[in-house]
N, C-alpha and C positions, 0 to 999 in steps of 0.2 A: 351754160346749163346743159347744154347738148353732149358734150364730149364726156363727162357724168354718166348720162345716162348710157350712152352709147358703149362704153366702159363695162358697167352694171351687165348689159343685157350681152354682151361675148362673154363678160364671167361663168354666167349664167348656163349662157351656152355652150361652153366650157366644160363645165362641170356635168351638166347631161351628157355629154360625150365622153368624159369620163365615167361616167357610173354605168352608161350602155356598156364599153367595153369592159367593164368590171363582170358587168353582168354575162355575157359574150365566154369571158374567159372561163368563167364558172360551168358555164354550159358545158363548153368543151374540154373540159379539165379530167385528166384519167379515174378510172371508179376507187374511190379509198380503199387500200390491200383488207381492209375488216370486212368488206361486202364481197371481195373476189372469191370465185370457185372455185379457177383450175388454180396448181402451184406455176411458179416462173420454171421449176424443174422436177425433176424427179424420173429416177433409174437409168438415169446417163442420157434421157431426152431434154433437151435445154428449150423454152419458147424463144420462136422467130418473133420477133417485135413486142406488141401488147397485144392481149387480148380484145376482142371484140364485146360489148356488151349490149342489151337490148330487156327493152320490157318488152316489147309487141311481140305476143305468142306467133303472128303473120310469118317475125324473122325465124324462128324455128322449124311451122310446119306451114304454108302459106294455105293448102288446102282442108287442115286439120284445124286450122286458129281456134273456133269457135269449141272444138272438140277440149283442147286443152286447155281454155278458158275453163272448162267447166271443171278438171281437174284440180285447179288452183295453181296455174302457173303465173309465177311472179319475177320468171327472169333467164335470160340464154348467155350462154358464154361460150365464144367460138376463138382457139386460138390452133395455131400450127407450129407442131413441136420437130426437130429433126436432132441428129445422130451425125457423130463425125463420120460413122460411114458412108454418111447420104442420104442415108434413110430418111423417110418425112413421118409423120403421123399427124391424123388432123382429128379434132375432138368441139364436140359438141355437149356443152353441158347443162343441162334446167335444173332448173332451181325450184319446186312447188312449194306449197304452204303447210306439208306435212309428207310423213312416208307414205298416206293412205293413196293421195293423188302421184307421187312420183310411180308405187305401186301400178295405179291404173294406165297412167303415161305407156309405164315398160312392156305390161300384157297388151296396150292396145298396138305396140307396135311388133311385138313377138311374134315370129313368122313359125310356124310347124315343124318348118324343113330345119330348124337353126339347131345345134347341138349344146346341150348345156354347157355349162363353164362354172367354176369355182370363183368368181369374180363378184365382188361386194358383197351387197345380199342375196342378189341372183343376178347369173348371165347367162348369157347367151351368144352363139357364134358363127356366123355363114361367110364363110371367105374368109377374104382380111378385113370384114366390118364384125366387128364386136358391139355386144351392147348388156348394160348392165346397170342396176339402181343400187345405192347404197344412203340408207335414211332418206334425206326427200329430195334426192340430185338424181337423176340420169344420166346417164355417160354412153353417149352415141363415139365411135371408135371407128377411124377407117387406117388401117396401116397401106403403107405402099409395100410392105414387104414382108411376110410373118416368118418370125423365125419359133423356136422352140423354147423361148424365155418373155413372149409378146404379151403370153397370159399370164405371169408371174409378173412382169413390169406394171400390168395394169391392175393386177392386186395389190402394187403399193400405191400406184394411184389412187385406188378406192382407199389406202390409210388416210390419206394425209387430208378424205374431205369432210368437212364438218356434220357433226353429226345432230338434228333438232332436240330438245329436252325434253320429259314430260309426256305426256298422253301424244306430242306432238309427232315421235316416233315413232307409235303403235300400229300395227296391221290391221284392216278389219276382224271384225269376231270372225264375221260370216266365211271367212275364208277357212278356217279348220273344219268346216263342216263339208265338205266336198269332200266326196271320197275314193279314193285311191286307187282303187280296185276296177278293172276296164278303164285307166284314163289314159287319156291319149296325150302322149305329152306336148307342151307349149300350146296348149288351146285353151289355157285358160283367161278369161277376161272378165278384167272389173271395173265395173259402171262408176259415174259418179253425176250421170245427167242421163238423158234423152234424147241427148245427139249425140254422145257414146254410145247409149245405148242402140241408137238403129246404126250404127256404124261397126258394130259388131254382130250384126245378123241376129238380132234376138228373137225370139217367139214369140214377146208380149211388146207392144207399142208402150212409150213411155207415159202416155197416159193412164193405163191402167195399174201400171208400176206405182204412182204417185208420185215421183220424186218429192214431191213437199211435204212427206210427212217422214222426210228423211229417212230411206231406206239404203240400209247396205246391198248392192247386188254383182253377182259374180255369175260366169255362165263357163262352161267347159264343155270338150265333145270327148264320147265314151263310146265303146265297143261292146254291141250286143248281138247273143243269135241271130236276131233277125235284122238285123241294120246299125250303122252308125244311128246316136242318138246323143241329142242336146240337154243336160241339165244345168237349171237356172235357179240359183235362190235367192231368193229375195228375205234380208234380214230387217225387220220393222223394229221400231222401238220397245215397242206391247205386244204381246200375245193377241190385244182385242182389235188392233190394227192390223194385225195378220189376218186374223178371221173375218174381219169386215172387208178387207181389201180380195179374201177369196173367194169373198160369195159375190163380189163383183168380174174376178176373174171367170168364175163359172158362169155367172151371167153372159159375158163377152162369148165363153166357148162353146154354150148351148144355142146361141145365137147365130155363131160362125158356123154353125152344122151344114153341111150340104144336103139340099134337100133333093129328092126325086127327080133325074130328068135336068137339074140346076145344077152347073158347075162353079165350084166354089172358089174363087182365084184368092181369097183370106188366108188359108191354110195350107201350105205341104204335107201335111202330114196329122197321126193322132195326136190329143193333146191330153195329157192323164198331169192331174195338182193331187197335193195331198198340202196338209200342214202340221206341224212339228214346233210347240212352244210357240213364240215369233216370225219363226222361219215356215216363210210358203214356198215348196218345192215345184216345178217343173218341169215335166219330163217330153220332148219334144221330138218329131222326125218319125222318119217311116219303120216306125218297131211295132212289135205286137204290144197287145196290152198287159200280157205277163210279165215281159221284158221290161216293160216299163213300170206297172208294181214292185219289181223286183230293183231297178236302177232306184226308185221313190223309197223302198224300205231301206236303205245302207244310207239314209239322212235321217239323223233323229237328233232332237234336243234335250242334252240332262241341263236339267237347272240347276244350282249351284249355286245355295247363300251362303254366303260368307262377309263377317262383320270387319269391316274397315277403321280401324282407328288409326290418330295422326299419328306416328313416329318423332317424337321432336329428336333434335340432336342440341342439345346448346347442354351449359354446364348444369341447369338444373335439372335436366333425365337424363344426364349424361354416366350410363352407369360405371364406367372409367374412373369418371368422377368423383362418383360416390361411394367407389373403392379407395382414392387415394384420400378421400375427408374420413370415412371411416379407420383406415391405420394412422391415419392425423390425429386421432380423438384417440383412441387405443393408447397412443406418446403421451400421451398431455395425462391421460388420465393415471398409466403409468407413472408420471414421474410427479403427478399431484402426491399421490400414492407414499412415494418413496422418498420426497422431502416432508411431507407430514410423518413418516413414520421417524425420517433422523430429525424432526425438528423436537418431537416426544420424547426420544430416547436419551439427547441432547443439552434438554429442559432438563430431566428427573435429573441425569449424573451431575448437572452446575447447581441444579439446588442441593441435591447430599451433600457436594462439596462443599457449600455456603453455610449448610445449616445441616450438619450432621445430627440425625435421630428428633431433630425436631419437626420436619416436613414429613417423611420417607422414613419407613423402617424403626419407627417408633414401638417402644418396649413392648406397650397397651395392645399393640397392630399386630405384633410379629405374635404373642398368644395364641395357643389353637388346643383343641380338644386331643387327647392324645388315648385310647385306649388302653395302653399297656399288655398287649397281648403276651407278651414274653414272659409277665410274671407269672406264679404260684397261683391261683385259686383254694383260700384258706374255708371247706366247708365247716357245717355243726359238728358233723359224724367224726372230722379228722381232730377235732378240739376237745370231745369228750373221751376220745381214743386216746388223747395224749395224758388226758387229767387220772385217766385209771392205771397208766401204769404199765410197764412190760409185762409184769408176772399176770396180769390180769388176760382172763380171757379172751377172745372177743366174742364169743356167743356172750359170755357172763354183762360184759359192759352194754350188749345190743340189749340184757334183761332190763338190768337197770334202768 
């Protein structure tokens, strides 16, 4: 009974050891091509090995993690691409939960000095590191060697990567309401938390922002007479969340005042709000207060209803559709049409033949009223005319 069991309990054993390295291999098993970012190649750059993959936002920015947490990052891809002529290129790719957060990723990492670029949705370029978002990926870029086709190469890069569907694509609103006029290029920055947010130098602490009552915010630096200066909006859901959140703001800035004799280490500078629909604006830094009326009035919100109905597309509002069932029925009805008319005219000729003048075209039938216009009209006057005679007058016979 021993050797039984003894048997039994290696099988046993066995097989857990089997299922660990099942489980093992699984682990480390390469990421399925449906989930991968970068391609194996593209524009004559071929990938050295495989790709790298990672969820921990640490492996992207180790000093940043918590920052692009709060973006919505759900994934890094690092591979190294080279060129028969030696060339190398190394790329960095995130993956966020939409373009609002890959958006905010690109500006918080947008440096001043970088020169735009025509690359995805937007880029950017200092040296030979490139960087650029397209939908909800970022593309961090370092070439070992830039030639004059580096930016064209990486514009087919940005074709080939996948693009999110749905609302899932969309830019914040708040973002067309910044305006253009004094902006200082690549300063612009979009919040999606509180630790973005002081990591961008803001003027308002994330508390007072609310992050939880989900606010869109962006910030950008402008040129005015009296100084650089900072505007901030912040876009709420409501109109009534705007207003309530800036009579807390003003609470906070009548508070922050410096008073007599007391130096104020809260503030650098004036601080002038206004608000606009849902949008509370922000005007910040060492400008006068004109300047800064003036920077607050080129933000304003038009409202704008418009009625939203679904679109269906399938064959029953398919108007395609119901163009080719419409000239369908037009045929049919057509040729109901035109065999009823030869099956009528068809009938009558087999019954004349069958029964000549007793169905059709009978004696009684064919009869009709006939006027006789052609003939003579025989009056009184031309009858007593004829009864009197040639020799007779005609006054004499009109006596009679």
């Amino acid at each position: 009974m021993k050797l039984p069991r003894c048997l039994l309990t290696l099988a046993v054993v066995a097989l857990l050891g089997i299922r660990l390295h099942a489980g093992d291999t699984t682990a480390a098993a390469p990421r399925p091509e449906s989930q991968s970012i970068l391609p194996t190649q593209f524009a004559g750059w071929q990938m050295q090995g495989v790709a790298q993959f990672s969820q921990n936002p640490a492996a992207a920015d180790p000093a940043n993690a918590a920052v692009l947490q709060e973006y919505g990052f759900n994934g890094l891809e690092k591979a190294t691409y080279t060129r028969d002529d030696g060339r190398t290129l190394k790329i960095r790719a995130a993956r966020f939960a939409d373009a609002s957060g890959a958006f905010g990723a690109y500006t918080f990492y947008l440096d001043p000095q970088m020169a735009r670029e025509e690359i995805g949705d937007q880029g950017a370029s200092l040296g030979p590191r490139i960087l650029f978002y397209r939908g909800q990926i970022v593309v961090d870029a370092v070439f070992s060697q830039l030639t004059v086709m580096s930016a064209a190469e990486l514009r087919e890069l940005a074709g080939t990567l996948s693009l999110p569907g749905g609302n899932a694509g969309a830019l914040p609103p708040v973002l067309a309401f910044m305006p253009r006029h004094a902006y200082v290029a690549n300063t612009e920055k979009y919040a999606e938390g509180p630790l973005a947010l002081g990591a961008i130098s803001s003027p308002l602490a994330g508390g007072l922002v609310d992050f939880s009552a989900d606010p869109q915010v962006v910030l950008g630096q402008y040129t005015t007479p009296s100084g650089p200066a900072t505007l901030m909006l912040i876009y709420y859901p409501t109109p009534q969340l705007a207003a309530e959140h800036l009579r807390r703001i003003d609470a906070a800035n009548h508070a922050a005042q410096p008073k007599p004799g007391v130096e104020s280490v809260e503030k650098a500078g004036p601080f002038f709000d206004k608000r606009t629909g849902p949008i509370v604006a922000i005007a910040a830094g060492a400008i006068s207060e004109g300047d800064a009326r003036t920077l607050l009035g080129s933000v304003n919100y038009d409202a704008r209803v418009t009625r939203n109905e679904n679109t269906y597309f399938d064959k029953k509002n398919n108007i395609a559709n119901f163009l080719v069932n419409l000239i369908l029925l037009c045929m049919i009805l057509g040729g109901l049409a035109v065999g009823a008319g030869l099956a009528f005219g068809g009938v009558r000729i087999l019954v004349k033949r069958l029964f000549p003048g007793r169905v059709f075209d009978r004696p009684e039938q064919m009869e009709f009223i006939s006027l006789h216009l052609s003939e003579t009209i025989v009056t009184e006057t031309m009858v007593e005319e004829v009864s009197a005679g040639p020799e007779t007058p005609p006054g004499e016979a009109n006596r009679r």
